[in-house]
C-alpha positions in Angstrom: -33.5 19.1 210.4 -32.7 15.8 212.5 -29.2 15.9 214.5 -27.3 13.4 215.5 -27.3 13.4 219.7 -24.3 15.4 220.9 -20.8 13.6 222.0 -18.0 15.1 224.0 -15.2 15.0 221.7 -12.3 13.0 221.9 -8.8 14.7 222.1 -7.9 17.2 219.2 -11.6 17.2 217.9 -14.3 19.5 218.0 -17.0 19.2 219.3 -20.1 20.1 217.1 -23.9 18.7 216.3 -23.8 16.6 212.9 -26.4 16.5 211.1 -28.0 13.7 209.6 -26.6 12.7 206.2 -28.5 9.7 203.7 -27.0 6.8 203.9 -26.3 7.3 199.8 -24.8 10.4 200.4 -22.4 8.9 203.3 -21.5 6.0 200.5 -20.9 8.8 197.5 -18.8 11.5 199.6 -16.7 8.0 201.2 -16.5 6.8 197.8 -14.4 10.8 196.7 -12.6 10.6 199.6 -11.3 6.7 199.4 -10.4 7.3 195.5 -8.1 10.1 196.4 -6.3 7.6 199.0 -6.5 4.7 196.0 -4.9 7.4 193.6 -2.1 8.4 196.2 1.7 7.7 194.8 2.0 5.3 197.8 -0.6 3.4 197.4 -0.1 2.9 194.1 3.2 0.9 195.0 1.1 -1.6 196.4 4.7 -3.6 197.3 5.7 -0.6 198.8 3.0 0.3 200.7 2.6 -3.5 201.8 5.7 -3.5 203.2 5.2 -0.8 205.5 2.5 -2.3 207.0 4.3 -5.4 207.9 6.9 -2.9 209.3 9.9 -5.4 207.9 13.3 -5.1 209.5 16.7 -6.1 208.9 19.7 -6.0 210.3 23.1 -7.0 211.1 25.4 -8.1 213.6 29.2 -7.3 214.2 31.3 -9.9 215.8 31.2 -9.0 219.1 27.1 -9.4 218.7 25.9 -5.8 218.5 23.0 -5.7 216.5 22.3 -2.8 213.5 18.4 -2.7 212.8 17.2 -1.2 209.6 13.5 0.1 208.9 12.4 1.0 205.6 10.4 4.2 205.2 9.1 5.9 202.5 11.5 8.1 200.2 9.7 11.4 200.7 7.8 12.4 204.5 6.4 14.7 203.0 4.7 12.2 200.1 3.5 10.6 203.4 2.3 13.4 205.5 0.0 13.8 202.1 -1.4 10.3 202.4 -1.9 10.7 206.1 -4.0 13.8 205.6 -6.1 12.3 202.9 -6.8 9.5 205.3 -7.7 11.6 208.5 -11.7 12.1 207.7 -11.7 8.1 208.3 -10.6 8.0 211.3 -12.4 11.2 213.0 -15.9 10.7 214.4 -17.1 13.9 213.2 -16.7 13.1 210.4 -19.6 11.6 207.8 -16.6 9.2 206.2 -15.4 7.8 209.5 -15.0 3.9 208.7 -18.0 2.4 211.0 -20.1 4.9 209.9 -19.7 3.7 206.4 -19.7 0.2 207.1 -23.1 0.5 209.0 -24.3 2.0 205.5 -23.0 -1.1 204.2 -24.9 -3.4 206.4 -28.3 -1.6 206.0 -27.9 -1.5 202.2 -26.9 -5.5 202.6 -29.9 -6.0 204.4 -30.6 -9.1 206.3 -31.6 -11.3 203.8 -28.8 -14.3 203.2 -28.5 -13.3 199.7 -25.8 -11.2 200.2 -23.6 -13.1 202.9 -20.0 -13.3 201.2 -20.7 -9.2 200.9 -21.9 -9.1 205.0 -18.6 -11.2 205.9 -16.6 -9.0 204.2 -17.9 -5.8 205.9 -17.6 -7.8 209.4 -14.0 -8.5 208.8 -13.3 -4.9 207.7 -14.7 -3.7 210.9 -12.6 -5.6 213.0 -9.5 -4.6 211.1 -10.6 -1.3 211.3 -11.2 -1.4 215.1 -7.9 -3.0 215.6 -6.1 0.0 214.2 -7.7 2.3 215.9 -6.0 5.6 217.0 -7.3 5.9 219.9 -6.4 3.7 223.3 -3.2 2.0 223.8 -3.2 -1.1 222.2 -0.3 -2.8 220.5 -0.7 -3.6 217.0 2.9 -4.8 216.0 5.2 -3.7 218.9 5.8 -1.6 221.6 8.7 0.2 223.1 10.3 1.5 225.7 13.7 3.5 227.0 15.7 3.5 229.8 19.3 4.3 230.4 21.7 1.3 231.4 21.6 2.2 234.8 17.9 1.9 235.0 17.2 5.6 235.9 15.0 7.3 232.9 13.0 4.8 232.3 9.5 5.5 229.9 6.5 3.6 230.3 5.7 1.1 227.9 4.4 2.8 224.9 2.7 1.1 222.1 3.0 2.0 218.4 -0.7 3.5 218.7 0.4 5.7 220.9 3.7 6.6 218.9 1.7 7.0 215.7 -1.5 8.9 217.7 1.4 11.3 219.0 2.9 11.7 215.2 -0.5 12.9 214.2 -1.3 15.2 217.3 1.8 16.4 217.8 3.7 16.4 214.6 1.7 16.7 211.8 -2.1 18.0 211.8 -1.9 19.0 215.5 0.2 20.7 218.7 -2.0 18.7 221.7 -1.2 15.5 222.3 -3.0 14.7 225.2 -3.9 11.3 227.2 -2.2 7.9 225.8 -1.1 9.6 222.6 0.7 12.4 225.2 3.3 9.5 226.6 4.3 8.7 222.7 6.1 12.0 223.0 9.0 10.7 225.6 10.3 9.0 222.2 12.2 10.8 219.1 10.2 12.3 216.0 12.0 9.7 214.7 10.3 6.8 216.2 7.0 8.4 216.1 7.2 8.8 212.7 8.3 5.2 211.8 5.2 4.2 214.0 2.6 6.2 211.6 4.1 4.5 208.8 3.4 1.0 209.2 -0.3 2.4 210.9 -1.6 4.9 208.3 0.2 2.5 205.2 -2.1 -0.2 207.3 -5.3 2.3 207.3 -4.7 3.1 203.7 -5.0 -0.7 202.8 -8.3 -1.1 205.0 -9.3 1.9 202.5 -8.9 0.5 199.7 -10.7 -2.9 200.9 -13.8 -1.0 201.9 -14.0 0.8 198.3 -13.8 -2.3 196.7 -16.6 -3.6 199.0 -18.3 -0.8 198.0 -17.9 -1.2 194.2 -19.1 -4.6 194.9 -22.4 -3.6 196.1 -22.6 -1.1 193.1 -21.7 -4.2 190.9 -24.7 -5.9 192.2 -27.9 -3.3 192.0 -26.9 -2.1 195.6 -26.9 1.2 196.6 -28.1 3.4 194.6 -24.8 5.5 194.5 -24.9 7.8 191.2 -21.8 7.3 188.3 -20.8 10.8 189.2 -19.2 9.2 192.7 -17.0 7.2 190.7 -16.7 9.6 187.9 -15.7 12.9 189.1 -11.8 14.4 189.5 -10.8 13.8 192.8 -7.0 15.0 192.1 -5.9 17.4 189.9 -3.3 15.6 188.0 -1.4 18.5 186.6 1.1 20.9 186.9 -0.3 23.9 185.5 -3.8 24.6 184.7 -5.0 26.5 181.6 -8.4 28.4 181.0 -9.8 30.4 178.0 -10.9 33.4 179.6 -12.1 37.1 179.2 -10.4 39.7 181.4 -12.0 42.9 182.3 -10.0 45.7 184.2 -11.2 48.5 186.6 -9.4 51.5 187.8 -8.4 50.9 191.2 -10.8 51.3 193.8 -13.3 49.8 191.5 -16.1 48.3 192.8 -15.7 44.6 192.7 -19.2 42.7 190.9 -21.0 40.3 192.7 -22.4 37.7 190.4 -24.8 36.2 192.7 -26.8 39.4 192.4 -26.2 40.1 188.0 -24.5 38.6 185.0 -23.8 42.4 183.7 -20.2 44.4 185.1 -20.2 47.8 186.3 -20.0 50.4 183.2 -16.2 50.9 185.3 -15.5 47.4 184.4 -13.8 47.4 180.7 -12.4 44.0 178.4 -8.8 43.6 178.5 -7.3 43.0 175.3 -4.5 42.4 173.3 -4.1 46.0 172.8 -4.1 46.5 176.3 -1.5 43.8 177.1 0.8 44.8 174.3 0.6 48.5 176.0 1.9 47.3 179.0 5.5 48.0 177.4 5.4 52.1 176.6 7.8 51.8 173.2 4.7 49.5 172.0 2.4 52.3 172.3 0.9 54.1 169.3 -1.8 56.9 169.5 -4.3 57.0 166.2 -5.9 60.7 165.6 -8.6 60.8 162.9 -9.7 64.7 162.2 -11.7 66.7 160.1 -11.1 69.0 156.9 -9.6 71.7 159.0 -8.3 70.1 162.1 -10.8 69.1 164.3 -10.4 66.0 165.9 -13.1 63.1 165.1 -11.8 60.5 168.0 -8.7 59.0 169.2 -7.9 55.7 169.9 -5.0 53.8 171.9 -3.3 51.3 169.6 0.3 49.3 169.2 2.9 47.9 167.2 2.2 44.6 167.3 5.4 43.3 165.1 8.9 45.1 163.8 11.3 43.9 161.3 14.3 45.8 160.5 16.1 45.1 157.4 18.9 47.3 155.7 17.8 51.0 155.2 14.1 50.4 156.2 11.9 49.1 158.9 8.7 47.5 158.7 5.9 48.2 161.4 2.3 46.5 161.9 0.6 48.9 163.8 -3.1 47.3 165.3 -5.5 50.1 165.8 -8.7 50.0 168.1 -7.8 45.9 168.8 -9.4 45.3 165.3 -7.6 47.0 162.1 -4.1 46.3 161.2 -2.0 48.7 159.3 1.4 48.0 158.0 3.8 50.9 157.4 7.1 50.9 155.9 9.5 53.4 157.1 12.5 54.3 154.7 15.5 55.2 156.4 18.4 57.3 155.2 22.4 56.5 156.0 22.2 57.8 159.8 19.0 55.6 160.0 16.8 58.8 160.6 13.5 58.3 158.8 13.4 59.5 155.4 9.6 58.3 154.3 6.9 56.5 155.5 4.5 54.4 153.2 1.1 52.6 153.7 1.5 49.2 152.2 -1.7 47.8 153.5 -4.9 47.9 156.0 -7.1 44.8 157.2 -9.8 44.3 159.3 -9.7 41.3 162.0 -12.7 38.8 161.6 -11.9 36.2 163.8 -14.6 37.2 166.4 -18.2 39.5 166.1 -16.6 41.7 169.0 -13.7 42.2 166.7 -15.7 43.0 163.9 -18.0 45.1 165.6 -15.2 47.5 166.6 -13.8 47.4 163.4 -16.6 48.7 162.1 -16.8 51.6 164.5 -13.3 52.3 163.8 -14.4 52.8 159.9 -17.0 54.4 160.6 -15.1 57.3 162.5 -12.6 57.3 159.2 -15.1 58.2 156.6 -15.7 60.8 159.1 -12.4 62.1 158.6 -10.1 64.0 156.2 -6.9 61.9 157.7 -5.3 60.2 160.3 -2.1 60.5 162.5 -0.1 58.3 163.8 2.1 58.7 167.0 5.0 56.6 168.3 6.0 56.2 171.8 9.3 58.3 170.3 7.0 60.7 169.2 7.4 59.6 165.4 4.3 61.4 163.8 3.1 60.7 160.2 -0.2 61.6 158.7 -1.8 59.5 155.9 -4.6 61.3 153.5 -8.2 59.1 153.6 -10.2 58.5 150.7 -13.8 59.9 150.6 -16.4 57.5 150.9 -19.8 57.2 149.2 -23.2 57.6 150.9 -23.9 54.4 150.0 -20.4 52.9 151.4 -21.2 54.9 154.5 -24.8 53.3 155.0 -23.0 49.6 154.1 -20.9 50.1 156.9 -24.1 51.3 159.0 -25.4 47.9 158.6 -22.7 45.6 159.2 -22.1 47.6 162.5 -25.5 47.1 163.3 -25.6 43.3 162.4 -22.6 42.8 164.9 -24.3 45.1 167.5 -26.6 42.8 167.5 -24.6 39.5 167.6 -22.8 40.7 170.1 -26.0 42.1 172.4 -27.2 38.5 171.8 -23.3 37.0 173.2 -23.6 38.8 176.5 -27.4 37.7 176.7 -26.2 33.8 175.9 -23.3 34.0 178.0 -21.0 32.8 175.1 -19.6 33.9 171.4 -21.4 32.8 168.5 -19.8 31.9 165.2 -17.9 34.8 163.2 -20.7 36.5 161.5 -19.5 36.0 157.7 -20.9 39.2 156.1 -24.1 37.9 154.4 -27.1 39.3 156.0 -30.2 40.2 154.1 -33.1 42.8 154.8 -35.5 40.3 156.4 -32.5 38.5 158.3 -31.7 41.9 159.8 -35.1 42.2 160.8 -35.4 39.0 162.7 -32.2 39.2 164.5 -32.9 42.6 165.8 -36.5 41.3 166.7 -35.1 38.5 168.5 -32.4 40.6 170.0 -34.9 43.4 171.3 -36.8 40.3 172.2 -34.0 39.4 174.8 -33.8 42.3 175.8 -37.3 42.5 177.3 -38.6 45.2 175.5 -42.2 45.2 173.4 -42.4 45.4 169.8 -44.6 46.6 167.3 -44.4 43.5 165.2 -46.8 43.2 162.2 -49.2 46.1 160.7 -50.9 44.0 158.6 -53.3 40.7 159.3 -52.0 37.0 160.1 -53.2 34.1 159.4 -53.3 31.2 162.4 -54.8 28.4 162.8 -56.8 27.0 165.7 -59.0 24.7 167.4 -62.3 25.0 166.0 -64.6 26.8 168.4 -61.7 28.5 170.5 -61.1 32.0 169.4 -57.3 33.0 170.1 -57.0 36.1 172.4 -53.2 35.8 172.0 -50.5 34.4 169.0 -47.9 32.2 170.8 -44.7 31.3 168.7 -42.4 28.5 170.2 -38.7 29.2 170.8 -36.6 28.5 167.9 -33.6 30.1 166.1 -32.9 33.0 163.2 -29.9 32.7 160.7 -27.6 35.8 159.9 -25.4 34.8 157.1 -24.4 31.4 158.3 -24.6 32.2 162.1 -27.6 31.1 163.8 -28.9 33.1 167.1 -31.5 31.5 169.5 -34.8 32.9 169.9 -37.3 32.9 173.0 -40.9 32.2 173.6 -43.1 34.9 172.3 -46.8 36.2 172.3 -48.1 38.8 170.1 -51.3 40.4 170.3 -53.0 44.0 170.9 -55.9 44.6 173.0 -57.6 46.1 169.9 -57.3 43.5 167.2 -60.2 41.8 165.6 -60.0 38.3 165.0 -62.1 36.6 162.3 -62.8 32.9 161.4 -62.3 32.5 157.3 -62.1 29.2 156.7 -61.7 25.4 157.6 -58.0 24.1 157.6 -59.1 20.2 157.4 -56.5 20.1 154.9 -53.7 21.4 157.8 -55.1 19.0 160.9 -58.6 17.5 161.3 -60.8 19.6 163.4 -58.7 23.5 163.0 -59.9 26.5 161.2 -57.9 29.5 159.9 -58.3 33.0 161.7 -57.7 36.4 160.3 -56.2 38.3 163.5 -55.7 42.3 161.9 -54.1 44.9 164.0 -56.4 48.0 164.5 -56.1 50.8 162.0 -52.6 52.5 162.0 -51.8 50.3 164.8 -49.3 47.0 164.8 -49.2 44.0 167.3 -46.9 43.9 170.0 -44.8 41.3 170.3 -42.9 40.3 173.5 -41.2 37.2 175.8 -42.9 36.3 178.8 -39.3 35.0 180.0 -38.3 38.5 180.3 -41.3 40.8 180.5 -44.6 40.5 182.7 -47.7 41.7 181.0 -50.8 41.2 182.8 -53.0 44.6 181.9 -53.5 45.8 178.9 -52.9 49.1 179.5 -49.0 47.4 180.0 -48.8 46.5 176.4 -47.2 49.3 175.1 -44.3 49.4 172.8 -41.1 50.0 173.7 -38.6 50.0 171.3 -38.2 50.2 167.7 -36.2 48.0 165.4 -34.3 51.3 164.1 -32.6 49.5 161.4 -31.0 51.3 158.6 -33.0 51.7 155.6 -35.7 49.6 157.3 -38.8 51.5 159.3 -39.2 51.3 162.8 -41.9 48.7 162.6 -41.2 45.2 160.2 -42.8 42.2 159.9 -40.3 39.5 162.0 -41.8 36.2 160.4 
């Protein structure tokens, strides 16, 4: 890597080797930095910020000719110490930004042809602005001052307002070592000091705004190359409050805390947070669900919540949500002395609004056709028990599939790294099929694919050792999941010419690749899987569907 040669560093600086930057990258990164001055509340008074550089005074005078001086500075210092700090990387050597830095860019991207003279006169003037104000050194740019009591004892040196304004910064505001010139600035009041930076850094803040618009002149005319991004990106935040849609997950404490520079995938510790979780936060939300057997026996238990209450005279209604996915509502019938008399089921739903949601709504049916009935437990240990119907084989295998449909939608989420539509319910035999292909797919396993021949087609003369299929997409219902790359093959098919396929694209024939006997290809993504032997290509998972075998035909 090329360095720049190494400096001793002025007074408050570091010192440090600085590598070389591209002159486009110098322009871009000045470019952020002088659009965050431009967007400053100050500067955007332009009035206001012009007359602190002129530094204006006024005053008055009693009769017996003592003077009153005024000087205007800005309503908030703080507002100003804001602007100063966004303008510091100018004026610091280190720094890739620092004003003749950029100009040089400026003349090398100007060239030295005279096409481009108004542009070149322009930059020369800004330099010598820029030089004038200076921080460093003791030169006067408007005034100086000095103090001394009447009797001429006390007296300070001379002391410019570079000096006053260099001692604001180094002593007052970014730093605590005013040292050389700057150091004699500190004989005077914070006071006077300050007032010194605010006609200089207001003064540095309209030099700022010059060189961006000599910039955006060069980017008017071809020049530079600088990319949109450098005048299209944030560079303040604008707001008051920001808001995210997010996922929380929660860990017991102690937890280890994933890395995601090293996997996408949490530590099995790591758990969602929900709305179940959040409601729990308050104990008299929480509600415990018990399914059990004929008998007794316990079938699972989940955590759940009231979620709403609404009194009205002798009853009280309660929406319990159970398992973050299946809302019951219960009336509660209560007697004179508000004691509960019954307790009535008025209705159950299952949330849709996500495939997560679904999917443990499912699961949660699933354990209740399990189960004889279910308890319900209050925070004030209010305990009813509602009777469940009995369900059907057939129900029982319905509600198989639709968990296994969201099992897969979901699988196919965390793979994507974002939700898919809500699945809508529809999902046929051969549907099922190709999402759990193309979810297995994703998962880098090997499948057995197809038992019995396929037709491709191919390049006359070139016998296909392998069957590529492009990336594309399946459709569940109306939700359409993403599939990868894929090859299919196995080391024992045959593969048999059959006929010409003129009529599909000049110059291809149709192949006949069969599986050996009893055998199916195998069918995987090279994007997650290396095969390179084929003693590799072995299965590794089946589709295990319900009511489908282990093996399908995906196409």
């Amino acid at each position: 890597m090329l360095m720049y040669p190494h400096r001793e560093a002025a007074d408050g600086e570091d010192t440090a080797f600085v590598a070389a930057i591209p002159d486009v990258e110098k322009l871009r990164r000045f470019v952020m930095r002088a659009r965050r001055v431009q967007s400053h509340s100050l500067v955007r008074d332009w009035e206001g910020l012009q007359a602190h550089v002129r530094g204006d005074l006024s005053g008055q005078m009693n009769l017996n000719g003592q003077m009153t001086l005024v000087r205007q500075l800005p309503a908030d210092e703080e507002v100003f110490e804001s602007l100063a700090a966004r303008l510091r990387p100018l004026t610091l050597e280190t720094e890739s930004v620092h004003y003749p830095a950029v100009l040089d860019v400026v003349k090398r991207v100007l060239g030295s042809s005279g096409e481009h003279d108004d542009l070149r006169q322009r930059a020369d003037q800004l330099r010598a602005a820029w030089e004038a104000a200076e921080l460093k050194g003791t030169q006067t740019q408007a005034y100086a001052v000095q103090w001394g009591r009447t009797d001429g004892s006390g007296a300070t040196p001379l002391v410019s307002d570079t000096q006053l304004a260099a001692a604001w910064l180094y002593a007052d505001l970014v730093h605590t070592d005013a040292k050389g010139p700057k150091a004699e600035g500190l004989a005077f009041s914070l006071q006077e000091r300050y007032a010194a930076a605010v006609r200089l850094f207001s003064h540095l803040a309209v030099l700022t705004v010059a060189a961006l618009e000599l910039v955006e002149a060069l980017r008017d005319r071809g020049l530079g190359d600088l990319p949109n991004a450098a005048w299209e990106e944030e560079v303040v935040v604008g707001k008051t409050e920001l808001t995210q849609q997010v996922q929380m997950f929660v860990a017991p404490v102690g937890g280890e805390i994933p890395d995601l520079r090293t996997s996408q995938a949490l530590p099995t510790e790591w758990r969602p947070f929900g709305v179940t979780d959040l409601l729990r936060q308050d104990p008299q939300n929480r509600v415990s669900v018990v399914f059990t057997k004929e008998g007794g026996a316990s079938v699972e238990t989940y955590e759940a919540l009231i979620s709403r209450r609404h009194r009205d005279d002798g009853w009280v209604e309660l929406e319990i949500l159970a398992a973050g996915s299946t809302l019951y509502l219960f009336r509660l019938n209560l007697d004179a002395e508000d004691r509960v008399e019954s307790i009535t089921l008025e209705s159950e739903r299952m949330l849709l609004d996500s495939n997560e949601t679904q999917l443990s709504a499912c699961r949660f049916a699933l354990d209740a056709y399990r189960s004889r009935s279910v308890a319900f437990t209050t925070a004030s240990s209010l305990t009813w028990t509602v009777t469940l119907p009995s369900r059907t084989p057939a129900e029982e295998a319905q509600m198989h599939i639709r968990a296994e449909v969201l099992q897969d939608l979901t699988a196919m989420e965390s793979h994507l790294g974002q939700r898919l539509p809500a699945w809508d319910g529809r999902a046929s035999t051969r549907e099922r099929v190709q999402l759990r292909h193309a979810r297995l797919i994703w998962d880098g396993e090997v499948i057995a694919s197809f038992r019995d021949p396929v037709k491709i087609h191919a390049a006359i003369g070139v016998v296909p050792r392998v069957i590529a299929t492009p990336a594309g997409v399946v459709t569940v219902g109306s939700v359409e999941v993403p599939t990868l790359a894929q090859l299919t093959r196995h080391p024992e098919m045959t593969v048999e010419e059959i006929e010409s396929a003129a009529d599909v694209e000049p110059n291809v024939t149709t192949f006949l690749v069969t599986p050996p006997v009893g055998k199916a290809l195998l069918t995987w993504a090279p994007e997650r899987v290396s095969i390179e032997e084929d003693d590799q290509l072995v299965a590794t998972e089946e589709l295990r569907l319900t009511g489908v075998g282990g093996t399908a035909n995906p196409a």
